[in-house]
N, C-alpha and C positions, 0 to 999 in steps of 0.2 A: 504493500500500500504506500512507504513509504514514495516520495516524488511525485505519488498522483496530481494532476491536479483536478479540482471539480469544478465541473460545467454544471451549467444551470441554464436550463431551457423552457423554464416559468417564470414566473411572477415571484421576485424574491422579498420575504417581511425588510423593512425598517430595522435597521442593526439598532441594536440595543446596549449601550455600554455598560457593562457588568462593574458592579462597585468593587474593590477591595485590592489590596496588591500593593506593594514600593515599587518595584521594579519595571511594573509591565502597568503601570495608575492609568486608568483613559485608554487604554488600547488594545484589550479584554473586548471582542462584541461577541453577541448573542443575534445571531440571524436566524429566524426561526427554533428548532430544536436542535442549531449544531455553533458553537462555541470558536471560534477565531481568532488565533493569539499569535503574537510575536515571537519566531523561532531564534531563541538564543543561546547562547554556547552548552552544549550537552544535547538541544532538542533530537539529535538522531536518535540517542541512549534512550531520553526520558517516551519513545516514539517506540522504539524496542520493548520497554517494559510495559507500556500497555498495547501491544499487541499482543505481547505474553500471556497477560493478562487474561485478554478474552479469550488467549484458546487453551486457557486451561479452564475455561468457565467463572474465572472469579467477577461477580457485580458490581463490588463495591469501588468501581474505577470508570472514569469516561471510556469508550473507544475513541480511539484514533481511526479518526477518516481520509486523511489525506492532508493534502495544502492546495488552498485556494490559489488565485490566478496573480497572487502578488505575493506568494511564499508562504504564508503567514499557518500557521500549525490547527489544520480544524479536527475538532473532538465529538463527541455527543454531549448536548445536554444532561445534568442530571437535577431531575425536579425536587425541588425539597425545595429547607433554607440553609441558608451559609450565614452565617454571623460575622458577617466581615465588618463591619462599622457602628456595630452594637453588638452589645454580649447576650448571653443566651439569660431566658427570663428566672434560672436559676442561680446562678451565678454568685448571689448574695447568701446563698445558701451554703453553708461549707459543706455539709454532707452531702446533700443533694449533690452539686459542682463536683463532690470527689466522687459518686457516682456515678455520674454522665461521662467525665475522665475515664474511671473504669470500664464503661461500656466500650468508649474511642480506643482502649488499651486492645480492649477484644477484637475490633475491627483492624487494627495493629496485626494482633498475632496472624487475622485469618491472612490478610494481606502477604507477611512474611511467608506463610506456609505455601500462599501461591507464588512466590517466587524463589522457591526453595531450589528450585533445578532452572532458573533464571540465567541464560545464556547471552553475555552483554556484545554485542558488535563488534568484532574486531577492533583496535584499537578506543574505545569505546571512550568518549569524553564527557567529562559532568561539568556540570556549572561549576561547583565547589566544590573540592574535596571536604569529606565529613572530619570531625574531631578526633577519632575514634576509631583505632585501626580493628578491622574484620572484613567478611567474606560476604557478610548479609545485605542483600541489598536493599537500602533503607526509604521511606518515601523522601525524607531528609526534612518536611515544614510542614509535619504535622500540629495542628493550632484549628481554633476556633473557624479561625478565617477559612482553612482548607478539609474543612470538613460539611457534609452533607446530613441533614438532618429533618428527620421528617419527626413530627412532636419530638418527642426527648430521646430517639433512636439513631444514632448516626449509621447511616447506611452505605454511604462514600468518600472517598479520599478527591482531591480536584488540586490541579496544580501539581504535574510532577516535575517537575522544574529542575527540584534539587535533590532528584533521586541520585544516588550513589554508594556502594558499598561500605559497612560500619559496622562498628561491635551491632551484635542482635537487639542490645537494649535501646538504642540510639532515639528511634523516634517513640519509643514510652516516654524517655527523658524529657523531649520537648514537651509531655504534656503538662509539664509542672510550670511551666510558663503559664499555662492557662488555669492555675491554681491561684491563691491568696497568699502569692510567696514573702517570704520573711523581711521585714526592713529595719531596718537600725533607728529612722528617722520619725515613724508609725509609733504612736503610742496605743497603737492595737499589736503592737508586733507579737505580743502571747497568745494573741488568735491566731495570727498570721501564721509562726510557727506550727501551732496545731492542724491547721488548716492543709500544709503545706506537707505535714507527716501522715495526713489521711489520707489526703489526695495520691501520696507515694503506693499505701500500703493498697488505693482500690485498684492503681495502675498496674500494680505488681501480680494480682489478685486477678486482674481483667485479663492479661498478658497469659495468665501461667507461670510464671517466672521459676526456672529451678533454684534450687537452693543460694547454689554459686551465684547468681543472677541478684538475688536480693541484698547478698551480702555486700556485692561491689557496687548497687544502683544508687548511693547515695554519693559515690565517683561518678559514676557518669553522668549524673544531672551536675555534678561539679563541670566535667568538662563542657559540658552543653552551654551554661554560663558564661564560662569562659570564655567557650568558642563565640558565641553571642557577642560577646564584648569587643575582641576582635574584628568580628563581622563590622560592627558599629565605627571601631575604628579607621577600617579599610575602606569604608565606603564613603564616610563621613556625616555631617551635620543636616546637607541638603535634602538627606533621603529619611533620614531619621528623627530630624528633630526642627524641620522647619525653617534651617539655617542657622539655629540660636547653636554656636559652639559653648556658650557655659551650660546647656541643658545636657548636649551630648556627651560633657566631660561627664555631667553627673548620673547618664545614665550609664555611662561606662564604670563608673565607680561603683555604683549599687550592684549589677549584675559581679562584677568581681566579689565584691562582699556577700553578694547570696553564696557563689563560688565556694568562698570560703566558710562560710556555713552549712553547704551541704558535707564539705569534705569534716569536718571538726565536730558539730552536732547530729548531721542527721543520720548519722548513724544509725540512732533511734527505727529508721524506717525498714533497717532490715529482720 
């Protein structure tokens, strides 16, 4: 399928700009029930895993349909909601929140298992490399924003962008981003913390995590952190933070101190 392009010989809908995204903001459309996106470095890989995808039967991923007549990556629709520019109406809930985590854990595991025997392209290129050396290939930005969700059931992954090989645990970790995570500067921060070790134990829990798994995940959401902060540095202020380089120092600081608090505290979570 790869290189197709598609012709259209009807009557095509009104594109429709899709909310949410840094990277690709504004250049996301929705033409009817198929999705048009800007091919960026990795798109052959990330075009490879969901073609994988469908012919092992896995759902919970768009197909890959080709590329329209100006390059651009089309997919299928998936109907639900995305919570890309509002949080989900639980959210404020710490149990609940580590619940709905636990369920995305599960759609995680099934994900991984369909790409267990995942055969990457020939010299095969990702957007990023991940933080986290392994074999697994990860969907890499797992988050609120890139998940599908029909009532309180996430049923799809969207956006493989920064699919790329990593320890197994790699995208559970990201789901603690979309947790109540801990701050120095929060005089809730003893919620926060709690919040943050619930959230681990329903990810872990959702996952299956074996033993080994649970004992080192309170590292890998360190390096996830880390790698985060990084990212932020690399990219800079424009993307992240509206320009303002004293907001960016300070989100760069916080994310290294969660860092160091998953590595020193949260131990607790295994």
């Amino acid at each position: 399928m790869a290189g197709v392009a598609l012709c259209h010989t009807r009557a095509v809908a009104e594109p429709e700009v899709l909310e949410g995204g840094r990277l690709n903001r504004g250049a996301v459309v929705r033409i009817g029930n198929r999705v048009h996106r800007p091919r960026g470095p990795g798109a052959h890989t990330s075009e490879a895993v969901l073609t994988h995808l469908e012919a092992v039967g896995f759902d919970g991923a768009p197909r890959f349909l080709g590329h329209d007549e100006i390059g651009r990556q089309v997919v299928s629709f998936v109907e639900g909601t995305v919570f890309s520019k509002s949080n989900p109406p639980w959210v404020d809930d710490d149990a609940a929140n580590a619940r709905a985590l636990g369920r995305m854990a599960k759609l995680v595991r099934d994900l991984h298992d369909a790409l267990g025997d995942f055969e990457p392209p020939e010299n095969a290129e990702v957007f990023r490399a991940l933080p986290l050396r392994g074999t697994m290939w990860n969907h890499g930005d797992v988050q609120y924003a890139n998940a599908v969700f029909r009532d309180d059931t996430p049923v799809a992954f969207i956006d493989f962008d920064c699919c790329a090989p990593s320890d197994r645990m790699y995208d559970s970790a990201t789901l603690l981003f979309c947790s109540r995570c801990p701050r120095p500067d929060h005089p809730d921060n003893a919620r926060r913390e709690r919040a943050a070790l619930l959230t681990a134990e329903e990810v872990l829990d959702g996952y299956g995590a074996t033993d080994d798994e649970r004992v080192a995940f309170p590292f890998t959401i360190a390096a996830t952190f880390d790698d985060v902060a990084d990212f932020m540095l690399e990219r800079g202020a424009d993307l992240f933070t509206d320009g303002d380089p004293d907001a960016l120092a300070a989100a760069v600081d916080r994310s290294r101190w969660q860092a160091d608090w998953w590595r020193t505290r949260g131990g607790r979570a295994s």
